[in-house]
C-alpha positions in Angstrom: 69.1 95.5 108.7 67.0 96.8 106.0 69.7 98.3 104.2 71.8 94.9 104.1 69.2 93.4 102.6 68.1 95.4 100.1 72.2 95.7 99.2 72.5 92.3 98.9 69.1 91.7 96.6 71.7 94.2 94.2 75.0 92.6 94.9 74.1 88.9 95.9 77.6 88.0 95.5 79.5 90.6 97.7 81.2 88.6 100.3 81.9 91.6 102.0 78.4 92.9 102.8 77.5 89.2 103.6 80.5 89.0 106.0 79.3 92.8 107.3 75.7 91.9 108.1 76.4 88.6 109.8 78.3 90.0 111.9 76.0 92.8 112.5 73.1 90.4 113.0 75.5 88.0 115.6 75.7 90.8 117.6 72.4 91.8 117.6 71.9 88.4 118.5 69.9 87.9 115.1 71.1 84.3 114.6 68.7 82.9 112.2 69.7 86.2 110.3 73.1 85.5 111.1 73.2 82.2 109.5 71.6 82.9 106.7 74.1 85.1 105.8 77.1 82.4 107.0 75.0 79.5 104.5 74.9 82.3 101.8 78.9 82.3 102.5 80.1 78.6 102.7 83.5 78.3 104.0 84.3 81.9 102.6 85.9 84.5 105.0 87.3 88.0 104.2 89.7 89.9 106.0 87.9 93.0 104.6 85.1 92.9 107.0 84.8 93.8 110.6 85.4 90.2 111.9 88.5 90.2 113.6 89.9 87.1 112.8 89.1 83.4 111.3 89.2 82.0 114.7 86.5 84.9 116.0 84.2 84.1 112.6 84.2 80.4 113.4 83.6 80.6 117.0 80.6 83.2 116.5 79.2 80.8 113.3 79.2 77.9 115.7 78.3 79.5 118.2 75.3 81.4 116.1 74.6 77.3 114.8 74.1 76.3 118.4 71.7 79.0 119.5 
């Protein structure tokens, strides 16, 4: 997750890396990671990321909220 971060301290505004790595770090079950990423985002979501859908990237963000 190295990587991510060091891409991001470059590009702080690429919602498609932020989109990447939380979703990376959900399913690593990295949730404080994971929502950093989702408060770096607000209410943004991009198709151009591995998400699946809207409905999947609110479910996991709540669900990454609750844990």
């Amino acid at each position: 997750m190295g990587a991510y971060r060091k891409a991001l301290a470059a590009y702080p505004n690429d919602i498609h890396l932020r989109a990447n790595f939380a979703y990376l770090a959900y399913l690593a079950k990295k949730y404080d990671t994971a929502i950093e990423q989702f408060d770096a985002m607000g209410d943004q979501y991009t198709t151009q990321s591995y998400w699946v859908s809207l409905a999947w990237y609110n479910r996991s963000r709540a669900y990454a909220y609750a844990s």
